[in-house]
C-alpha positions in Angstrom: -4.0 -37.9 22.7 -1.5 -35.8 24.9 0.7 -33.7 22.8 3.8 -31.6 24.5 5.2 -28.5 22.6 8.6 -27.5 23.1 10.1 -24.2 22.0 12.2 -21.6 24.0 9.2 -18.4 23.8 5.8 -18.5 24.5 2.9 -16.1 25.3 2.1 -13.9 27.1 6.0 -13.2 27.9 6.4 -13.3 23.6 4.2 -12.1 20.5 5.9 -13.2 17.6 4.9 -15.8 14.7 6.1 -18.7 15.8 3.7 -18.4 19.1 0.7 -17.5 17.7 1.5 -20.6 14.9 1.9 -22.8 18.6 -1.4 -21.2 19.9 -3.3 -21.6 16.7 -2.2 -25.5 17.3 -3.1 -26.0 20.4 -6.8 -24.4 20.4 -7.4 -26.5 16.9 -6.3 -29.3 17.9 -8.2 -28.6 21.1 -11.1 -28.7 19.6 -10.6 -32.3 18.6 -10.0 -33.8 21.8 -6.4 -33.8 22.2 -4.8 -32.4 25.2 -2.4 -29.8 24.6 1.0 -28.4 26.9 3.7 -26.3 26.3 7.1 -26.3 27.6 8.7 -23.1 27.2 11.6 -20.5 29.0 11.4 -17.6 30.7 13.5 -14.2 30.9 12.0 -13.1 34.3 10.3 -14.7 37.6 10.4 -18.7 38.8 9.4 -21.6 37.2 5.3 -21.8 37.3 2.2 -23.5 35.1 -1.0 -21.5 34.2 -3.3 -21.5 31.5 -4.2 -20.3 27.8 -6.8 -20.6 25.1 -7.3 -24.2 27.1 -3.8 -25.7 27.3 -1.6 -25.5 30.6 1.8 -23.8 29.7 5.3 -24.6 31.9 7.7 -21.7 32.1 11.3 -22.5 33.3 13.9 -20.3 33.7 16.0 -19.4 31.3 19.5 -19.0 32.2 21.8 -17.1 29.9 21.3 -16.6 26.0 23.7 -16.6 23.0 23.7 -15.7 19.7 19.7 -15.9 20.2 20.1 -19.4 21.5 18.4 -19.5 24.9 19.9 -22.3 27.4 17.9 -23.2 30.6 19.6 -25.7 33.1 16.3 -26.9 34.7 14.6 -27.2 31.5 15.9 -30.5 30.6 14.4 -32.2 33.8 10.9 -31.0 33.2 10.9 -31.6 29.8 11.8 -35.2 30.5 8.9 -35.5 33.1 6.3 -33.6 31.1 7.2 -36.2 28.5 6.7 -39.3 30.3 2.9 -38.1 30.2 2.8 -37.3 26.6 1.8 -39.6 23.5 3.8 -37.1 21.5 6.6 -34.6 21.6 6.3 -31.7 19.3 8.9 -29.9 18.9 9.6 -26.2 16.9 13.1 -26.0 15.0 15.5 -24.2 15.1 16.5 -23.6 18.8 20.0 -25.5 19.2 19.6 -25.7 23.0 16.2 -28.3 22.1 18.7 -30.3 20.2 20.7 -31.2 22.9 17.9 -31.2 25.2 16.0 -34.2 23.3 18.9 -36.3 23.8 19.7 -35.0 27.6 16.1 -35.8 28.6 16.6 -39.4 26.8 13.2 -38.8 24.4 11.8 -42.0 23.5 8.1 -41.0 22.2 7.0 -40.4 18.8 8.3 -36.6 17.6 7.6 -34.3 15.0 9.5 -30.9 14.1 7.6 -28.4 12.9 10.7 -26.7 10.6 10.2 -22.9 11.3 12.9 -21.6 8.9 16.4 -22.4 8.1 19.3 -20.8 10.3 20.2 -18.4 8.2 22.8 -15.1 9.7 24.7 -17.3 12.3 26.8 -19.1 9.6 29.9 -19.8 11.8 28.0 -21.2 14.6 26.2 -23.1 12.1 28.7 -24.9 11.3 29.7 -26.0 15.2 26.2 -27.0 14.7 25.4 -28.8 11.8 26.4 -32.3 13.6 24.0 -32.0 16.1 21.5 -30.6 14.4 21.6 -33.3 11.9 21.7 -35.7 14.4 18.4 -34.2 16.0 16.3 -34.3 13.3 17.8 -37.9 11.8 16.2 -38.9 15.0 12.4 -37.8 15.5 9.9 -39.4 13.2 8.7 -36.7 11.2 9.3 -32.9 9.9 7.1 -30.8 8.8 7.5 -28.0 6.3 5.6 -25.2 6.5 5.0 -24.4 2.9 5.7 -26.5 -0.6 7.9 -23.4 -1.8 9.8 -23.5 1.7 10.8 -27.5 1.1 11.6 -27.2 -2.1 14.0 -24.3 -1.6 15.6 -25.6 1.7 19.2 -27.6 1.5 18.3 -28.7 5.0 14.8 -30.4 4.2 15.8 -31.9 1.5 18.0 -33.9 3.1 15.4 -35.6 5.0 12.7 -36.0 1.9 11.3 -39.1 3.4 10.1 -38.1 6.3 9.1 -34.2 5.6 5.3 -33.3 5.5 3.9 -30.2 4.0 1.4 -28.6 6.8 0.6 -24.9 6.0 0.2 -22.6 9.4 -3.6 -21.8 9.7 -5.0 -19.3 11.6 -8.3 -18.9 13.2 -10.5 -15.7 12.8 -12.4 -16.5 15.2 -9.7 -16.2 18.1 -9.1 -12.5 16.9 -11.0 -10.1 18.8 -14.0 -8.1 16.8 -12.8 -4.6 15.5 -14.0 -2.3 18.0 -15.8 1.2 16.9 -13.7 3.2 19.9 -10.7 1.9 18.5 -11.4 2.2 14.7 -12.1 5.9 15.7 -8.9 6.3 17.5 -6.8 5.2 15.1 -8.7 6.7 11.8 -7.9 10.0 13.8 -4.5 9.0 14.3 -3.0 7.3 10.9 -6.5 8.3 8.3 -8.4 5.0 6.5 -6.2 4.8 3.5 -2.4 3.3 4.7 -0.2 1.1 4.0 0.5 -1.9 6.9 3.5 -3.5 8.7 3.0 -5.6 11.5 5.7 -7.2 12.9 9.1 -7.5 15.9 11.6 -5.7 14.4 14.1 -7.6 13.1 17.1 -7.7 10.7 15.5 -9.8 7.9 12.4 -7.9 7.9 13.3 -5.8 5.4 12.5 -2.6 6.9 15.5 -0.7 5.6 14.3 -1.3 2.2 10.1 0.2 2.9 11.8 2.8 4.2 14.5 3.7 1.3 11.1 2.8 -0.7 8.8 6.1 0.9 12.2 8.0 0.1 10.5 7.9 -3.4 6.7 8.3 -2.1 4.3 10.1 -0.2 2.3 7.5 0.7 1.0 7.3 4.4 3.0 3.9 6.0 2.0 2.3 9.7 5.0 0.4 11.2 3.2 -1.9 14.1 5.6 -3.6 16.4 9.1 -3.2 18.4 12.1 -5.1 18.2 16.4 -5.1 18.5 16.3 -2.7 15.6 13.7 0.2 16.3 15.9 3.1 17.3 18.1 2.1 14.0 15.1 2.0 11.7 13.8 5.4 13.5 17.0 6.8 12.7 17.2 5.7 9.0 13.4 7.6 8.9 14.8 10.5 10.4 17.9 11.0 7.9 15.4 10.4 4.9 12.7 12.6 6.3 9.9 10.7 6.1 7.4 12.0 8.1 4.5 10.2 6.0 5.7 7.2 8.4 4.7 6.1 11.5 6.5 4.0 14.4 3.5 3.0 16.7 5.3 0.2 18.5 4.0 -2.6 19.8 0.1 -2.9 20.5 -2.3 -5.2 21.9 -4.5 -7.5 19.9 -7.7 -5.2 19.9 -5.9 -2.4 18.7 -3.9 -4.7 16.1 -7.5 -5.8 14.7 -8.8 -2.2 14.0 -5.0 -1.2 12.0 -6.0 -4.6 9.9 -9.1 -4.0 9.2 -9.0 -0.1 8.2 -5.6 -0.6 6.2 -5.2 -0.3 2.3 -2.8 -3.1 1.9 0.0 -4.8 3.8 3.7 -4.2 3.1 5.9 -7.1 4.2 9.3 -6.2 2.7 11.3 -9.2 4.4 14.7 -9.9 2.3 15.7 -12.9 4.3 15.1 -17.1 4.2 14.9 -16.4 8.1 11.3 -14.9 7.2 10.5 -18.9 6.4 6.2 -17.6 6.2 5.3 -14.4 7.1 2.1 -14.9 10.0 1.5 -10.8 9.9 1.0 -11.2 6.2 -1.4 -14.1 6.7 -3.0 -12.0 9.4 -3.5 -9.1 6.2 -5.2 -12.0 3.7 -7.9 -12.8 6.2 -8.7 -9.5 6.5 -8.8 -9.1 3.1 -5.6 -6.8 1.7 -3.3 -6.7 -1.0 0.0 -7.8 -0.2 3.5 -6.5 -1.4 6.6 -8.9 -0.5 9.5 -10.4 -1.9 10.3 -13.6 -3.4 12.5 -15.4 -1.0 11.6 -18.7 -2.2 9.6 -18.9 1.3 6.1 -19.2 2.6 5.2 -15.4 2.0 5.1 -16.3 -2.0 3.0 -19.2 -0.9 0.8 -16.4 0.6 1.0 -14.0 -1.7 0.6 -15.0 -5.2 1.9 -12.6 -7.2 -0.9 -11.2 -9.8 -3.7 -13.1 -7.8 -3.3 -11.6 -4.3 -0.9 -9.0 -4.2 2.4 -8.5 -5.7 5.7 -10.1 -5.1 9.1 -8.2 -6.2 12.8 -8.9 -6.3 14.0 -9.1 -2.6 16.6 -5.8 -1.5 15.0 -3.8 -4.3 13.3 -0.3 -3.5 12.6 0.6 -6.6 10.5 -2.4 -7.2 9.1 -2.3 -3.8 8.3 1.5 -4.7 6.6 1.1 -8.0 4.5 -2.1 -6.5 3.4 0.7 -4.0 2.4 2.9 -6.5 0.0 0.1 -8.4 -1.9 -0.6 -5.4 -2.1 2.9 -4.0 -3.0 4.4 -7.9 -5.2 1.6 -8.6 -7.8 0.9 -6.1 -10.1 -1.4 -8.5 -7.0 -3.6 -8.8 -6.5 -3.9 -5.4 -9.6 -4.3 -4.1 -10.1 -7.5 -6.5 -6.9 -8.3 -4.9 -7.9 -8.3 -1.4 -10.7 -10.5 -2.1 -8.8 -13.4 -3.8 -6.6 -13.0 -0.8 -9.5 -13.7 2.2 -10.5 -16.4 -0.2 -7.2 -18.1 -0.9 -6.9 -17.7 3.2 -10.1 -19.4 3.3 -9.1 -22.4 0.7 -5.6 -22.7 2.0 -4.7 -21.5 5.3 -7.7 -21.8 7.5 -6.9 -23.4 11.1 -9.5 -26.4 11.5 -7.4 -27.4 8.2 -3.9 -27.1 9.9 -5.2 -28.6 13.0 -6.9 -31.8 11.1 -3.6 -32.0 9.0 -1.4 -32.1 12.5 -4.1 -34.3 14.0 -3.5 -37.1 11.3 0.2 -36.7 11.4 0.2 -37.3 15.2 -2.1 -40.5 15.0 0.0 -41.7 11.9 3.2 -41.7 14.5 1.3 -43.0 17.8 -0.4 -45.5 15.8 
C-alpha cells in the first residue's frame, strides 16, 4: 500500500497540529507496512526530497500566498507524478489551492480528506469558494471527520453524511522525546513546578485574549509556549494589564516542550473559534496526564476534554468562566489530580495512535479494494 499526503505545510519548515496529525499517520501506518510520502510547499530554497520518521517528503516551491491560501505553480506537476505511484491520495482539507490542484493534476485514484476544520474567518472568499470546494469533496471517495462532536456540528459534513468517517487524531508517546533532568531543572528554575500551560502558534482563534483578560483577575503563574502572527499583540495586551505572573517563551524545540508538559499543573486551551476543529496541544496535555480548561466550541477539544471527567469546559469568550475554572483547579489539587488521570486514560482508551493508524489503514483498503 503506497499512500501520498497532500497539504501545503510540513515539517521541519512547520510545527503546527495539522503536521504532527500527518506525522503521527505516516509513522503508524508505517508500522503496518504501508509506504508513506508527503507532498508539501515551501516558503524558502528549491524543490528537493529528504526524509522523516521513515517517509520521503517532496517540497515544491511555493509561489505567492493569500488570505492563508498558499499557491505553488510546479506543485500541480509533481503531485500528478507522485500520484501515478500511489494506491491512494490523501489529502488534508481545507487549503483551496488542493482543490483546484486535484482536478489540474486529473486525480483518478481512490482519495480520502481528512476534514481539518471548517473555514471559518474568510467568509467572503468563502463564498467565491464554496463551488469548488463542494465540487472537491463530491469527488474523492471518502471524508473523514476528526471527532463525532466535529461532524455533528459541521454544515459542511453534513452534507456529505454518506461518505464521512469518524477517525480521532492519535498520537504516539513513544515518538516524544523522554523528559530530560537538565531541562526539567532549567525550566523549574525558570517558570517554578506548579503553572498553568499553553502550547501552541499564535493565532486569532486561540483565544489568547481571553487567558489573558482571565490572569487580569488572578495570580496564578501562566506559560505561553509558541509564536505566531499575533505575539507582539498579545504581548502588548499583557503589558497594558500588567501581568507579570505570565510568561511568553516562544517557540521551543520538542525536548524542551516535553519537560513544560510534564512539570505543568494543568493545560489552558482557551480557543473561541470552530477553526480550532481538535486542539493536538491539548491532547499533547492528556497524555501527560493534566487537567484541561477549554471551551465548548462544539469541536474536538470537548471530545478531549470532558467536562467533569477530565478537566473543565466553559462558555467560549467568557473570562470570568475561564477565571473561576482556573481557580478550581489551582484551589483544589485532589480534584485535579483525579482529573489528570482520567485524562492519560481516556488518551489511552480513545486517542492512542496504533488506533488512528489501524482506523486509517482499514479505510484505505476499504477504497483500494
Amino acid at each position: 500500500m503506497r499512500v501520498l499526503h497532500f497539504y501545503k505545510t510540513y515539517f521541519p519548515e512547520s510545527r503546527g497540529g495539522v503536521e504532527q496529525v500527518i506525522r503521527q499517520m505516516c509513522v503508524g501506518t508505517s508500522r503496518l507496512g504501508v509506504t508513506n510520502e508527503v507532498l508539501t510547499l515551501t516558503r524558502g530554497g528549491a524543490a528537493d526530497s529528504f526524509d522523516i520518521d521513515g517517509h520521503l517528503v517532496h517540497r515544491v516551491p511555493q509561489a505567492f500566498e493569500i488570505a492563508s491560501n498558499s499557491v505553488s505553480y510546479g506543485v500541480i506537476g509533481k503531485l500528478a507524478e507522485l500520484a501515478r505511484q500511489a494506491d491512494v491520495i490523501h489529502y488534508h482539507f481545507p487549503w483551496p489551492f488542493m482543490d483546484l490542484a486535484h482536478f489540474m493534476a486529473r486525480i483518478g485514484k481512490p482519495s480520502v480528506v481528512t476534514y481539518h476544520s471548517d473555514i471559518v474567518r474568510q467568509k467572503a472568499l468563502l463564498k467565491l469558494y464554496s463551488p469548488l470546494m463542494r465540487r472537491f469533496l463530491a469527488s474523492v471517495d471518502a471524508i473523514v471527520a476528526t471527532s463525532p462532536n466535529y461532524f455533528a456540528s459541521s454544515e459542511v459534513l453534513k452534507r456529505y453524511n454518506g461518505k464521512v468517517h469518524t477517525i480521532p487524531f492519535g498520537l504516539d508517546k513513544s515518538t516524544y522525546p523522554l523528559p530530560r533532568a537538565d531541562l526539567l531543572d532549567k525550566w523549574r528554575a525558570r517558570v517554578g513546578d506548579r503553572f498553568f500551560l499553553f502550547v501552541g502558534v499564535l493565532r486569532y482563534y486561540k483565544g489568547l485574549h481571553i487567558l489573558l483578560d482571565a490572569m487580569a483577575q488572578l495570580d496564578y503563574p501562566v506559560v505561553i509556549v509558541g509564536a505566531g502572527p499575533i505575539e507582539q499583540e498579545l504581548k502588548q495586551h499583557a503589558a497594558r494589564l500588567g501581568l507579570t505572573h505570565v510568561q511568553f517563551v516562544g517557540a521551543v524545540d520538542e525536548d524542551d516542550k516535553v519537560a513544560l508538559l510534564t512539570l505543568c499543573y494543568a493545560m489552558a486551551f482557551p480557543s473561541h473559534l470552530r477553526s480550532e476543529a481538535f486542539g493536538i496541544s491539548l491532547l499533547e496535555g492528556a497524555m501527560y496526564g493534566k487537567p484541561m480548561i477549554s471551551s465548548e466550541i462544539g469541536t474536538g477539544t470537548t471530545y478531549i476534554n470532558s467536562d467533569g471527567e477530565t478537566g473543565l469546559v466553559v462558555p467560549p469568550s467568557d473570562p470570568d468562566a475561564f477565571a473561576a475554572a482556573m481557580r478550581t483547579l489551582w484551589e483544589n489539587p485532589q480534584l485535579a489530580a483525579d482529573m489528570g488521570r482520567r485524562a492519560e486514560a481516556r488518551y489511552w482508551e480513545l486517542f492512542a495512535a496504533e488506533k488512528m493508524a489501524q482506523d486509517y489503514l482499514d479505510l484505505y483498503n476499504r477504497l483500494v479494494g
